[in-house]
Each structure stands twice: as structure tokens, then as C-alpha cells.
gemmi code that builds the backbone of each chain (N, CA, C; Angstrom):
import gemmi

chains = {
    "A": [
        ("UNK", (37.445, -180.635, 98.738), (38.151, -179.368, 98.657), (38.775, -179.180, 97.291)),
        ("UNK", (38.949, -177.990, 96.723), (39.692, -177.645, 95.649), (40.869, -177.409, 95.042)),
        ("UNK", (41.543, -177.553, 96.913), (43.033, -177.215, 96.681), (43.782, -178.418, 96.605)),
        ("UNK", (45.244, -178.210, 96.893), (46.031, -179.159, 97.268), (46.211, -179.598, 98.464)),
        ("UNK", (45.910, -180.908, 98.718), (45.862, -181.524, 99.999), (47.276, -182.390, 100.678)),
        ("UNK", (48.096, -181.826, 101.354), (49.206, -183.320, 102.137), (48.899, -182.987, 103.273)),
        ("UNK", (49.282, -184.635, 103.475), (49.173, -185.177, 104.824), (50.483, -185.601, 105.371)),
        ("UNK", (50.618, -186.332, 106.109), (50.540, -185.483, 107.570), (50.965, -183.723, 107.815)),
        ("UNK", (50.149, -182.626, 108.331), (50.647, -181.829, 108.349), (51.742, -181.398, 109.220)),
        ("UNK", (52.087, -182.198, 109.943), (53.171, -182.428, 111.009), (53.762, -183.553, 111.545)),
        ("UNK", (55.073, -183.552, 110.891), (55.133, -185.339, 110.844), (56.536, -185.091, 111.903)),
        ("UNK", (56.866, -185.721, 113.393), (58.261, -185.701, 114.022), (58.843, -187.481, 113.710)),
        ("UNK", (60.016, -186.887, 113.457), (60.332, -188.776, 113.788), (61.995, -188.908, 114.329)),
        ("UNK", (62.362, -189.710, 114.702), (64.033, -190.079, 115.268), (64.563, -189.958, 114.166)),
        ("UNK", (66.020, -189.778, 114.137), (67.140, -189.805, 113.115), (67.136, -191.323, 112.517)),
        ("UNK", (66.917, -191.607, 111.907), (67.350, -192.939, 110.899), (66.249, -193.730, 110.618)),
        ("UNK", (65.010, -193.305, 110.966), (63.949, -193.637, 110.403), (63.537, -193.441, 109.108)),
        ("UNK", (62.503, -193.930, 108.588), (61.737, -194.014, 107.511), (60.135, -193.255, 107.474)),
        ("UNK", (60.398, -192.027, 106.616), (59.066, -191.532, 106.401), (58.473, -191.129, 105.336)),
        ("UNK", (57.340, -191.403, 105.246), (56.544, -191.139, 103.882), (55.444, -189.646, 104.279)),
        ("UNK", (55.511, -188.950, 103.148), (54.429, -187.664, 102.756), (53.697, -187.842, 101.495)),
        ("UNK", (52.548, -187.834, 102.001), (51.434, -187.749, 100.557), (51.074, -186.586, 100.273)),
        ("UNK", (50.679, -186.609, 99.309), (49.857, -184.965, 98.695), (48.970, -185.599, 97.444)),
        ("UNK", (47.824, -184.833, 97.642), (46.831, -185.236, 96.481), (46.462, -184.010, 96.092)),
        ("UNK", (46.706, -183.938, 94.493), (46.638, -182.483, 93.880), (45.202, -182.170, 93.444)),
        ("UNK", (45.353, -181.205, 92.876), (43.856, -180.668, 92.409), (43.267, -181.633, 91.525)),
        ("UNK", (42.112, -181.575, 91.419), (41.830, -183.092, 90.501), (41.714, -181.729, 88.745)),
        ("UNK", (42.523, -183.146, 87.935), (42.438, -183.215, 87.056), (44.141, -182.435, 86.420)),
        ("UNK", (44.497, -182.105, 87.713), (45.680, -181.558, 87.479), (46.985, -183.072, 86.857)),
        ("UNK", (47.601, -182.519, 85.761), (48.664, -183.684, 85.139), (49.826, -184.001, 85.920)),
        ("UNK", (50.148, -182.317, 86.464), (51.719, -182.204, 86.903), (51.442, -181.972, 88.084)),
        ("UNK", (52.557, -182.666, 88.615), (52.589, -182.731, 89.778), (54.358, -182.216, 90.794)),
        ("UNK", (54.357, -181.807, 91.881), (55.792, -181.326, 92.350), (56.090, -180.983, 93.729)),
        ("UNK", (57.443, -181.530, 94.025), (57.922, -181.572, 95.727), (59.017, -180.434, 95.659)),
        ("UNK", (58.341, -179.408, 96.559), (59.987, -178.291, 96.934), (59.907, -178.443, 98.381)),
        ("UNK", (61.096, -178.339, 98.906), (61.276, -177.980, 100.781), (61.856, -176.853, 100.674)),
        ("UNK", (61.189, -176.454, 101.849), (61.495, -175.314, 101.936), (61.844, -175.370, 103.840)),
        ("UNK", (63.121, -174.547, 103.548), (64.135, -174.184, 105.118), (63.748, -173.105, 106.131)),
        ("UNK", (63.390, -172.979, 106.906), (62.911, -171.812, 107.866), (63.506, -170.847, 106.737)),
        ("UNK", (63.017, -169.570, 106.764), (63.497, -168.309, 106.107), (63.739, -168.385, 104.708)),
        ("UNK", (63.608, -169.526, 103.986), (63.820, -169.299, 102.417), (62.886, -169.978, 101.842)),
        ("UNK", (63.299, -170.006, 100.745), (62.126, -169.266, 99.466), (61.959, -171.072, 99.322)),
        ("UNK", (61.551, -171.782, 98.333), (60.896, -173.213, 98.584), (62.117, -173.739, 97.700)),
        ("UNK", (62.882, -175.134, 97.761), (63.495, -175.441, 96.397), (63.159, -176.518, 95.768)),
        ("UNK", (63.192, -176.549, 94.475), (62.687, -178.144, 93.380), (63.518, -179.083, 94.132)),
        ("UNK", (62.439, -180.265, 94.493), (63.064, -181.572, 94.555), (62.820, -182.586, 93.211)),
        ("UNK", (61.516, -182.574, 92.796), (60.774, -183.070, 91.397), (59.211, -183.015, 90.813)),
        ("UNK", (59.541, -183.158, 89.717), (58.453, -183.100, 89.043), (57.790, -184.325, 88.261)),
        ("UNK", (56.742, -184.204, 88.277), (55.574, -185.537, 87.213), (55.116, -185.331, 86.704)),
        ("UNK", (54.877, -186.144, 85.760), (53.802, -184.970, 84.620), (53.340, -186.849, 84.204)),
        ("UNK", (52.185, -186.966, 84.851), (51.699, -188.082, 84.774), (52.218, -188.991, 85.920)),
        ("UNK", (52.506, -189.900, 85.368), (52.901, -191.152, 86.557), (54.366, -190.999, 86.909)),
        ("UNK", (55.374, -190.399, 85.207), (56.170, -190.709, 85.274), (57.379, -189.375, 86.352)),
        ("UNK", (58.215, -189.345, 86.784), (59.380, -188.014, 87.116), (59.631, -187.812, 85.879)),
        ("UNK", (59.429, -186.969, 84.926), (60.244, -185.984, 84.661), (61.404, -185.478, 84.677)),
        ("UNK", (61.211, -184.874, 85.952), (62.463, -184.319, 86.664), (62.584, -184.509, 87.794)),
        ("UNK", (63.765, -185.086, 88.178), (63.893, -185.288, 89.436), (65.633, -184.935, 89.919)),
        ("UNK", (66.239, -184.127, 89.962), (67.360, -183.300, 89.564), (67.286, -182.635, 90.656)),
        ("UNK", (66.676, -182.253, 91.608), (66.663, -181.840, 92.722), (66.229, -182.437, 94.114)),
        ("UNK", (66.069, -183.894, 93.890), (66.595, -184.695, 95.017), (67.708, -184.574, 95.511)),
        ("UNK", (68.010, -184.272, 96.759), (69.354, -184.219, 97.538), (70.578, -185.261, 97.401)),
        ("UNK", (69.898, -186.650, 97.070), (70.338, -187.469, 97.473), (69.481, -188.664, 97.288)),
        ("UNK", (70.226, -190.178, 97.240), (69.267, -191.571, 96.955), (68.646, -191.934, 98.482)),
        ("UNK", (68.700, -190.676, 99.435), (67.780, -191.666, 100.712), (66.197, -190.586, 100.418)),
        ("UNK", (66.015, -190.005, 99.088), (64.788, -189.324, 98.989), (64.309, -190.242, 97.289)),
        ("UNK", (63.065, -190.878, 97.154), (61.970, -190.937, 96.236), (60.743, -190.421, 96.628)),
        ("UNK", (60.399, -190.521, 95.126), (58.762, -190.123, 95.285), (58.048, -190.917, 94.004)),
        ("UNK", (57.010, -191.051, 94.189), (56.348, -192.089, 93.461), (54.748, -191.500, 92.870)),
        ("UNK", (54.600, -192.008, 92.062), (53.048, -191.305, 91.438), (52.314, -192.048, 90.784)),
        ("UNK", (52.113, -193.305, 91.341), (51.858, -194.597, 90.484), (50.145, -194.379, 89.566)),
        ("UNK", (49.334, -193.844, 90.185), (48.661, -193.622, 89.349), (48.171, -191.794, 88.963)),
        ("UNK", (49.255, -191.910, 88.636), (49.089, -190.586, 88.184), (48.175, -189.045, 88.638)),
        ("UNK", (47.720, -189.305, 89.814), (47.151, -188.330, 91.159), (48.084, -188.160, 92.509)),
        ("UNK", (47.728, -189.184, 93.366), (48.353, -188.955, 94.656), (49.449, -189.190, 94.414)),
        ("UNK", (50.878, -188.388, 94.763), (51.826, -188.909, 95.327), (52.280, -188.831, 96.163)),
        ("UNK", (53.796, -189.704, 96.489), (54.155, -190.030, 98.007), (55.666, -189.609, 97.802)),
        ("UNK", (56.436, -188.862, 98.809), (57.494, -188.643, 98.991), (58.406, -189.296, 100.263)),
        ("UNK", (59.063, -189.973, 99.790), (59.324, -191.320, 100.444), (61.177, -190.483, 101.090)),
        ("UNK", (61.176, -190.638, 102.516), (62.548, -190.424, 102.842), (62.937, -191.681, 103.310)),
        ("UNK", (64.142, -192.243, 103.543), (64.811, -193.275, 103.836), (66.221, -192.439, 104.860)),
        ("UNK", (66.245, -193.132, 105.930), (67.606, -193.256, 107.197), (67.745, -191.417, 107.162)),
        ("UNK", (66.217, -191.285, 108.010), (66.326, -189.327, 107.925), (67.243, -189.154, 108.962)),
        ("UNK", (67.484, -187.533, 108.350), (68.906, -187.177, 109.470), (68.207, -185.579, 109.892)),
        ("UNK", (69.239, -184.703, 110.529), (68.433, -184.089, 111.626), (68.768, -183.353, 110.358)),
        ("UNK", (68.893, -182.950, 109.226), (69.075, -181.620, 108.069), (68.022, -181.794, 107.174)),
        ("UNK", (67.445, -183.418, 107.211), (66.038, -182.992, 106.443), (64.838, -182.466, 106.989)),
        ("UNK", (65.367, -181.938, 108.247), (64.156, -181.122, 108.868), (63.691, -180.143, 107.839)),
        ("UNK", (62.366, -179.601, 107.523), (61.811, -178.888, 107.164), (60.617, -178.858, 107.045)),
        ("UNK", (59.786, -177.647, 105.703), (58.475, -177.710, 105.324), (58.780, -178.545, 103.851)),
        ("UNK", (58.136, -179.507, 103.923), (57.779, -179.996, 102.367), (56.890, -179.968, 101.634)),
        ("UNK", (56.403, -179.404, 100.340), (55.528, -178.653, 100.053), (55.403, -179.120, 98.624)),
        ("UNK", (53.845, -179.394, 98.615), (53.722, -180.285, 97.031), (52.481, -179.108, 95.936)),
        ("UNK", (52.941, -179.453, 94.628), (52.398, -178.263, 94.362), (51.692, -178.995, 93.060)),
        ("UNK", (50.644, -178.695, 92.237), (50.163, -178.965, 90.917), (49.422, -177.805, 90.084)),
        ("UNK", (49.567, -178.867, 88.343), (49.323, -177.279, 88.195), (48.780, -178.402, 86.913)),
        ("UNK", (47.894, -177.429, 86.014), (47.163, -177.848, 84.978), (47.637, -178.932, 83.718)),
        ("UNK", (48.817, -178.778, 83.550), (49.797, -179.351, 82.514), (51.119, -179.403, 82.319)),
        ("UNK", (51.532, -178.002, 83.185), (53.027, -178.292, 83.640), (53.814, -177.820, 82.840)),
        ("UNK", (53.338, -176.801, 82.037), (53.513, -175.885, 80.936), (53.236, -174.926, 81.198)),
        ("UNK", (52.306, -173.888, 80.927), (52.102, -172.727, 80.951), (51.193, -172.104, 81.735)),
        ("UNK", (50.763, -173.246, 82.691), (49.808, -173.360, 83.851), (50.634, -172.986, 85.081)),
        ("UNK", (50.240, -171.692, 85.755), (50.651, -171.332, 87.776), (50.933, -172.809, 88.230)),
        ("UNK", (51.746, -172.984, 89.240), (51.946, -174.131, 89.842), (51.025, -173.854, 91.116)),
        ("UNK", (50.231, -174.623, 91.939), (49.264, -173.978, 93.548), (50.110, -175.069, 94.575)),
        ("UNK", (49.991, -174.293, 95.401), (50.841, -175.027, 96.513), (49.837, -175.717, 97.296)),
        ("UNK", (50.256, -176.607, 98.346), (49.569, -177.362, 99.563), (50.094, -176.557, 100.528)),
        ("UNK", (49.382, -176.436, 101.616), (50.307, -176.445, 102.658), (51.721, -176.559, 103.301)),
        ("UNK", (51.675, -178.146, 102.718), (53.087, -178.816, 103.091), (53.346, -179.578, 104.585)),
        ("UNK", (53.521, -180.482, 104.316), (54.245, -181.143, 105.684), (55.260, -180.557, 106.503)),
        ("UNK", (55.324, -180.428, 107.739), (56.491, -179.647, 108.369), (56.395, -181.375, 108.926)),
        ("UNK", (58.328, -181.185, 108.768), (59.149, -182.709, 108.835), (59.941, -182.305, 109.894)),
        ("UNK", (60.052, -182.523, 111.622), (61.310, -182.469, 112.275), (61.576, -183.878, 112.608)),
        ("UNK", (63.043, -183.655, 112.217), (63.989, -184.806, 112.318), (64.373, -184.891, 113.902)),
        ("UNK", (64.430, -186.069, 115.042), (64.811, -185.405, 116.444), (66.297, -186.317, 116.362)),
    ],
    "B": [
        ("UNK", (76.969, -168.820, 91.505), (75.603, -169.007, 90.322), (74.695, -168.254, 90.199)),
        ("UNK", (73.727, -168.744, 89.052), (73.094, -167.392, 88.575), (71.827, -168.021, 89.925)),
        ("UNK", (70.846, -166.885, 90.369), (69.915, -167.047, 91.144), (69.066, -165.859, 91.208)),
        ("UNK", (67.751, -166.074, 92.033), (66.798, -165.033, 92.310), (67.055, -164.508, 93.365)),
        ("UNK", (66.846, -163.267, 93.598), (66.834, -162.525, 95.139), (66.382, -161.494, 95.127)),
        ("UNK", (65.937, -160.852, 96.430), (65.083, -159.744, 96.756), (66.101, -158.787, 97.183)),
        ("UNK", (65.670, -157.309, 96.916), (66.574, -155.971, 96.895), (66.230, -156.261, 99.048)),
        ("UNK", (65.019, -156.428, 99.497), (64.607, -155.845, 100.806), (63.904, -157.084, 101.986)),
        ("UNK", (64.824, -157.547, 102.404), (64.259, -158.785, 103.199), (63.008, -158.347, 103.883)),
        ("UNK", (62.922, -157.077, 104.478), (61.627, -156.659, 104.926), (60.825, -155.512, 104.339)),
        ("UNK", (59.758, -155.186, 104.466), (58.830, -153.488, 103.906), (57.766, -153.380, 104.693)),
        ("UNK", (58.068, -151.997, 105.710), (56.321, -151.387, 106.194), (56.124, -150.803, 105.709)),
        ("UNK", (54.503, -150.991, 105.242), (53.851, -149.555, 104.902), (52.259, -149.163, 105.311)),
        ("UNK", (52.086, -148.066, 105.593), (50.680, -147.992, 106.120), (49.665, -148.624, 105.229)),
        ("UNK", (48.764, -148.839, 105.906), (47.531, -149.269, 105.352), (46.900, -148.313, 104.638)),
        ("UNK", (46.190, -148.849, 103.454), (46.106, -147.646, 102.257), (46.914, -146.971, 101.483)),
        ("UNK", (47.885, -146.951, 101.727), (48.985, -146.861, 100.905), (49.323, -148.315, 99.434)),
        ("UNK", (50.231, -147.758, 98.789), (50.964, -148.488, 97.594), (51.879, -149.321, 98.514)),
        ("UNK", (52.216, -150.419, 97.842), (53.520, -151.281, 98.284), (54.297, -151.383, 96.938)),
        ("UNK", (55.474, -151.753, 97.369), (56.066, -152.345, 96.054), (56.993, -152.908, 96.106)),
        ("UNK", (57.415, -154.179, 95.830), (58.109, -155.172, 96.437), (59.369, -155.527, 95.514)),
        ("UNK", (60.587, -155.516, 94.950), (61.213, -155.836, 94.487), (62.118, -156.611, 94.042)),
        ("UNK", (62.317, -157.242, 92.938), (63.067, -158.591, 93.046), (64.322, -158.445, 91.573)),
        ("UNK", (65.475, -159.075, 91.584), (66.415, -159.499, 90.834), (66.562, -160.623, 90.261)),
        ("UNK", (66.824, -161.091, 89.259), (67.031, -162.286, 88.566), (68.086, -162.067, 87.786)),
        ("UNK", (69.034, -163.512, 87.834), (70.191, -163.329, 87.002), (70.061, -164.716, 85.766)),
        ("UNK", (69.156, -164.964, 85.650), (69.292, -166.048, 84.477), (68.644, -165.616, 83.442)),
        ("UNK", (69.433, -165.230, 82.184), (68.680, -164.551, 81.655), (67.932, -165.490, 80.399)),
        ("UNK", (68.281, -166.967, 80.757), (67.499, -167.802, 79.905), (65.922, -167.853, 80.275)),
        ("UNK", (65.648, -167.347, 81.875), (64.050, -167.657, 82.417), (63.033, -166.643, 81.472)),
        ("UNK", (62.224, -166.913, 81.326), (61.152, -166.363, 80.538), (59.768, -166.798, 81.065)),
        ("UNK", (59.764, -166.782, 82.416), (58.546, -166.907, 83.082), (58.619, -166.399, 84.551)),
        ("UNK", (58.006, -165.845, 84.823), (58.072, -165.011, 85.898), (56.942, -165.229, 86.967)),
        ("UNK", (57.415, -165.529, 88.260), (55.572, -165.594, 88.990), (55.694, -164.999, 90.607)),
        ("UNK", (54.671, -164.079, 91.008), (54.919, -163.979, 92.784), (53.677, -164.725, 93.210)),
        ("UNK", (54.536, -165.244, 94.156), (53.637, -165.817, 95.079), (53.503, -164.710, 96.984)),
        ("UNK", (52.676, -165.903, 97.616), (52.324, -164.802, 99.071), (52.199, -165.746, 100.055)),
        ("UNK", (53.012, -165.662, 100.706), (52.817, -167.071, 102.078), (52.278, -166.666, 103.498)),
        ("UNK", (51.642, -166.709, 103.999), (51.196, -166.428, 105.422), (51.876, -167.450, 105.902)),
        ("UNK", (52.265, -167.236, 107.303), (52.401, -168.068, 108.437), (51.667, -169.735, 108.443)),
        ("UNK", (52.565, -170.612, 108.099), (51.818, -171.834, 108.898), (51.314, -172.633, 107.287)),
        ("UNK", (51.346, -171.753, 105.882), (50.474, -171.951, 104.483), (51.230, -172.411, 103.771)),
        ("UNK", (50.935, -173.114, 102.645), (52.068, -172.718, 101.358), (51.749, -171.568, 100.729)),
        ("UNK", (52.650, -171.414, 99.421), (52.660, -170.069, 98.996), (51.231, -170.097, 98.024)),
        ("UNK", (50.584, -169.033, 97.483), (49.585, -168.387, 97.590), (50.022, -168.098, 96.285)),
        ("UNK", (49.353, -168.744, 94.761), (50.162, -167.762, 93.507), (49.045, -166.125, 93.538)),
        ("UNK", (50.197, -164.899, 93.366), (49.046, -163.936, 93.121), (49.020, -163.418, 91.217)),
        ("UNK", (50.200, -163.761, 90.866), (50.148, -163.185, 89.297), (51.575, -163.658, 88.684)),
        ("UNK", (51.264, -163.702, 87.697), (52.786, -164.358, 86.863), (52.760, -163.611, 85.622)),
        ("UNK", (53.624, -163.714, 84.965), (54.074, -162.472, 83.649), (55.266, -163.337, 82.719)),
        ("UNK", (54.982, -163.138, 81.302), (56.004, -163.721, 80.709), (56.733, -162.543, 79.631)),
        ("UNK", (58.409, -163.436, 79.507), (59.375, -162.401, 78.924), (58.227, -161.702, 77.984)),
        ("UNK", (57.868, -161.390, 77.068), (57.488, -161.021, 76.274), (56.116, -159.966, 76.593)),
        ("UNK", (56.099, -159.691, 77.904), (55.382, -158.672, 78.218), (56.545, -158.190, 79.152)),
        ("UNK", (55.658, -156.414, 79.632), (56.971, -155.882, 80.310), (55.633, -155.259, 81.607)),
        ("UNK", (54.322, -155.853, 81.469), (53.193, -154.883, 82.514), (52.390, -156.215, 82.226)),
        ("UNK", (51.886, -156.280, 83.677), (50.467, -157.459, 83.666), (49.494, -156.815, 85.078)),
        ("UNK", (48.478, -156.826, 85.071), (47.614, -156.354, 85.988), (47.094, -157.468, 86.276)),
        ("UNK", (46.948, -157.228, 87.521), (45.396, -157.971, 88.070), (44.323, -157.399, 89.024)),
        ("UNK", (43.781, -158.274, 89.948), (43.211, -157.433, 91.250), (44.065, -156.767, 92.151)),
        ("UNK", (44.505, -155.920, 92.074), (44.891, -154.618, 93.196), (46.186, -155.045, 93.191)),
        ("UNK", (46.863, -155.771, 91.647), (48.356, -155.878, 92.131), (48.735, -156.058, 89.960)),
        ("UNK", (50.051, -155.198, 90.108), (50.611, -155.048, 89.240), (52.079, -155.682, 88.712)),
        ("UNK", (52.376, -156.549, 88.203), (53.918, -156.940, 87.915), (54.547, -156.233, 86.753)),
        ("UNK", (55.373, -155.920, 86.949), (56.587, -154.863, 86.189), (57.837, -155.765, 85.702)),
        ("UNK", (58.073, -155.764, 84.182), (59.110, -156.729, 84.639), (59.936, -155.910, 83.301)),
        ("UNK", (61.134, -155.884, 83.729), (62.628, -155.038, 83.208), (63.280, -156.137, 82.682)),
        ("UNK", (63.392, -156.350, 81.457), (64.446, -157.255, 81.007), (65.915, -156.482, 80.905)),
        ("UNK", (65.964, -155.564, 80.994), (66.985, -154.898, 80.388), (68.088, -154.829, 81.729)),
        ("UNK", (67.671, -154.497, 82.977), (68.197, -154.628, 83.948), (67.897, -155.828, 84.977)),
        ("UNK", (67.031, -157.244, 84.201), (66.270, -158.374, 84.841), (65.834, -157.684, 86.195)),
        ("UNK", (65.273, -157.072, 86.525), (64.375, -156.653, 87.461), (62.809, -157.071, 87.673)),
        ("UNK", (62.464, -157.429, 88.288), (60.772, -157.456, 88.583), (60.220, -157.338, 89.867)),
        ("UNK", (59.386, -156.212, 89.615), (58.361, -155.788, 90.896), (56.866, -156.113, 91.160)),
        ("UNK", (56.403, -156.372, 92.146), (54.855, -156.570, 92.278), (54.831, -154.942, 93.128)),
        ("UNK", (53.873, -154.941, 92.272), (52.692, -153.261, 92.897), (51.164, -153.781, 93.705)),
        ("UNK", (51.380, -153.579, 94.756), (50.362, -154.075, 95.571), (49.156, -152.457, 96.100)),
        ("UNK", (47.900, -152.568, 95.024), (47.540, -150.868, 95.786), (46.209, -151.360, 96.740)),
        ("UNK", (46.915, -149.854, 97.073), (45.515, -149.771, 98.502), (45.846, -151.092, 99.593)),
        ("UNK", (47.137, -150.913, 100.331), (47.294, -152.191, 100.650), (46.665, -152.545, 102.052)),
        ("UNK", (46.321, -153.644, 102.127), (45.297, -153.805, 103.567), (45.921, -155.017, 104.299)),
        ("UNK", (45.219, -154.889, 105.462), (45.903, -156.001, 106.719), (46.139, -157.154, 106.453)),
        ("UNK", (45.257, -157.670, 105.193), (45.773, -159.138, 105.006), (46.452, -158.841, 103.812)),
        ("UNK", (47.385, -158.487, 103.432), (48.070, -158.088, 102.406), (49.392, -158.376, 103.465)),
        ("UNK", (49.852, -158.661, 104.474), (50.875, -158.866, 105.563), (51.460, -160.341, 104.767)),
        ("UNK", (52.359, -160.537, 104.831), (52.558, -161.844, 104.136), (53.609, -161.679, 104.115)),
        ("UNK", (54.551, -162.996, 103.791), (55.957, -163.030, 102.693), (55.669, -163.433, 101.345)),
        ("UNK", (56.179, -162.577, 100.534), (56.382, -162.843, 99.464), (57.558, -163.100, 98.663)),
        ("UNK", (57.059, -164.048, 97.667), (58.424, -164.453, 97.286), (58.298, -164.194, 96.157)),
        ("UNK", (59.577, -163.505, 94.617), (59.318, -163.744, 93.315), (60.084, -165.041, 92.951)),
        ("UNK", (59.672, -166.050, 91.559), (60.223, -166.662, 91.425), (60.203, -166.764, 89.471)),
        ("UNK", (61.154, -167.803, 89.323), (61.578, -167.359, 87.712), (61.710, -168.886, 87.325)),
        ("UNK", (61.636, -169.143, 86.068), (61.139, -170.491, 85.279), (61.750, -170.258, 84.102)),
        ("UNK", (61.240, -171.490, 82.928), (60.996, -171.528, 81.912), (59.720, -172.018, 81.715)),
        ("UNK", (58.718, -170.941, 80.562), (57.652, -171.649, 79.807), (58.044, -172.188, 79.267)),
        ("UNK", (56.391, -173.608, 79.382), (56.577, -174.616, 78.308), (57.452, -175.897, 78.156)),
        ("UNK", (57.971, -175.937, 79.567), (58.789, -177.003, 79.868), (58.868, -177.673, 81.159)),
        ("UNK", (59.276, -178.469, 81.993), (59.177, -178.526, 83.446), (59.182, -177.228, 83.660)),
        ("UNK", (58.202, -177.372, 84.799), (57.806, -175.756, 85.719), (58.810, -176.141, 86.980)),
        ("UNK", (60.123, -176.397, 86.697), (61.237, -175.998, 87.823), (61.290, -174.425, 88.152)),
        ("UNK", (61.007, -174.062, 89.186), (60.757, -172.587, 89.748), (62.210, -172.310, 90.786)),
        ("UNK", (62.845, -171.470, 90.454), (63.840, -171.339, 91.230), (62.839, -169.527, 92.240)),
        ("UNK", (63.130, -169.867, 93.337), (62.842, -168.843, 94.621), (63.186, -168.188, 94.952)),
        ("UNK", (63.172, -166.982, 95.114), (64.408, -165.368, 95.790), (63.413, -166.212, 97.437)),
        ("UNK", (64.528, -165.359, 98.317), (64.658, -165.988, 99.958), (63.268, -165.098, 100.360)),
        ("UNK", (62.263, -164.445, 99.520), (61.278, -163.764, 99.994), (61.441, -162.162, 100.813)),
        ("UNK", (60.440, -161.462, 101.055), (60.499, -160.483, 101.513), (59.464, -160.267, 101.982)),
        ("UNK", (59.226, -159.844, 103.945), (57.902, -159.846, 104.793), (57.524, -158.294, 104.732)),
        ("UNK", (55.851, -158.113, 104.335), (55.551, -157.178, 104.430), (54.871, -157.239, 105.353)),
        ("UNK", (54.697, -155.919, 106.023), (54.113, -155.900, 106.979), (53.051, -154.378, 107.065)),
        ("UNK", (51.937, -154.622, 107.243), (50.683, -153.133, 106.848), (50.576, -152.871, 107.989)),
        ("UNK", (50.863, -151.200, 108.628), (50.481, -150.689, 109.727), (49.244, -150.162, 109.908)),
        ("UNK", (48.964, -150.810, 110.733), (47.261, -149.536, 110.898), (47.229, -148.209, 110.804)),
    ],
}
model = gemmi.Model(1)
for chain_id, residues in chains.items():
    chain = gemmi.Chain(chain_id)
    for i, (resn, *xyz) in enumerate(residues, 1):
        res = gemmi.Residue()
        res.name, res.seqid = resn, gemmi.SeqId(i, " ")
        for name, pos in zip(("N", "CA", "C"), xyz):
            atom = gemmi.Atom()
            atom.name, atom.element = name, gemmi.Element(name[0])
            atom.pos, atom.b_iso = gemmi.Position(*pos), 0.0
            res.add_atom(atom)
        chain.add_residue(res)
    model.add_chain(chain)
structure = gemmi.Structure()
structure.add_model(model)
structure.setup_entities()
């Protein structure tokens, strides 16, 4: 496929668990990026890659959220001791260089916390 | 704080008709501009993006307008048809640097037969 791919597209889990979301971007795409987005609003930056490395990562909530991009394609958005407010859609996006290139969205994981 | 937002959480309009969707921005450092289009169940959908330094960008059957003077920007959606139903959202950046995209809360259109 051509687009952006994450998995699981529906992930439930208990409060204080541990969960991981992948997304594999368009190939050949550099940059890479995680927004959640809340029933009814618009998506927000969690971070960005531009290669292996974050960039930016300034819109993590908090140290029970990483994400990782070890080789510089797939990455993984790693939650730690989830609570029932990181429910949402999480939504990974890439884009040509991460500059002056559209960002394309995935789908996104819908995350309920029970 | 400064942020994006939409004049109209919702808009009907018949089918075949013009749409036109409207949005606000208060940062007046952004100089990149983009709408996107989300269906139910999708992520968002880019349809056209525009930078400060233009004030008109066309594409297929949709137009962005963008007002620096009053930071305003509109998408012109013509001849609008059933799958043209969507939320849309505008959102605002900086070129040329992290593509951090800040989001207005969107606005659902909806095309009547």
C-alpha cells in the first residue's frame, strides 16, 4: 500500500497497563509524527523524527509516553501505567522531509483505556 | 493563548452548490497553512495547503483564501457532492522547520441531496 499504515487499529486495555502502537510511513518518507486526537477535536503534536532521531518531542504529555524510530521507518509509540484520559485516536503521520512537504495521515489507532 | 479555530462548528449545503468553510488563526508567526478532510472512522485526508506569501491557491474543485491582514483562511469547495460530507479541519505551521501543526476543533459539513 502507499499510504500510512498503524497497527493495531483498535487497541482496549485495563488502567495501568503497558501499550505499544506502530505505524509504518510511506516508504521513503524521512519525517515521521504522533498527534491524538480527542473525540470532537482537531489532532494534537505529540512528536516528531526526522530520521531515527525526535526532533521534537515537546508534546508528549508526560514521561509515561515514548516513541522510538530506531531505524529510521517504523515507529512505535510506547505508553507506560495507561490511565482512563489516554483514551483516544492516535494518529501517525509522514511526510517527504519534514519541511515543506504535506504531512499524510494513517488512520490511527483508537486507544480505550477501561 | 494564541490558537486555531473555526468561525462554524457545523455547514449544510445542497448538493451542487459552493461551500465555504472558514477558519481563524492567531499566531501570526505561522506561515504555513493546510486543510485537511476526515471521514468517520479515517485520519485526516490533506486536500491543499498555501503559504504566507500567497493570498489564492487552487486546486481540484477547491480553493484556499488566505487574509493575512485579518489572519483569516477559507477553503472554497465548488460543485459540492456527497462525498464532500466530511470534517474538516484548518491547520497552521511553520515552513521549513518541524512540521508541528497546531488544529482548529474542525467543522462537519454536511451535502443535502
Amino acid at each position: 500500500g502507499a499510504g500510512v499504515s498503524q497497527t493495531p487499529s483498535n487497541k482496549v486495555t485495563e488502567k495501568g497497563k503497558y501499550v505499544e502502537l506502530r505505524c509504518d510511513p510511506i516508504s521513503g518518507h524521512t519525517a515521521l509524527y504522533w498527534y491524538r486526537q480527542s473525540l470532537g477535536q482537531g489532532p494534537e503534536f505529540l512528536i516528531y523524527f526526522q530520521g531515527t532521531g525526535a526532533a521534537d518531542d515537546s508534546g508528549l504529555p508526560n514521561d509515561r509516553f515514548f516513541a522510538v524510530r530506531p531505524e529510521g521507518s517504523v515507529s512505535t509509540l510506547k505508553i507506560q501505567r495507561t490511565e482512563r484520559g489516554d483514551s483516544a485516536v492516535y494518529l501517525c503521520a509522514s511526510s517527504l522531509d519534514g519541511a515543506d512537504s504535506p504531512l499524510h495521515f494513517g488512520n490511527g489507532t483508537r486507544l480505550t483505556v477501561t | 493563548g494564541e490558537s486555531v479555530g473555526l468561525h462554524l462548528p457545523t455547514l449544510s449545503v445542497q448538493e451542487g452548490d459552493n461551500s465555504i468553510i472558514n477558519c481563524a488563526y492567531s499566531n501570526s508567526a505561522s506561515d504555513y497553512f493546510i486543510w485537511y478532510k476526515q471521514e468517520s472512522g479515517k485520519g485526516p485526508q490533506f486536500i491543499i495547503d498555501i503559504r504566507s506569501n500567497m493570498d489564492k491557491r487552487q486546486g481540484q474543485r477547491v480553493t484556499v483564501l488566505l487574509n493575512k491582514t485579518v489572519k483569516h483562511l477559507s477553503l472554497q469547495i465548488a460543485a459540492t457532492q456527497p462525498g464532500d460530507s466530511a470534517v474538516y479541519f484548518c491547520a497552521e505551521g511553520s515552513s521549513g522547520s518541524a512540521r508541528q501543526l497546531t488544529f482548529g476543533s474542525g467543522t462537519q459539513l454536511t451535502v443535502l441531496p
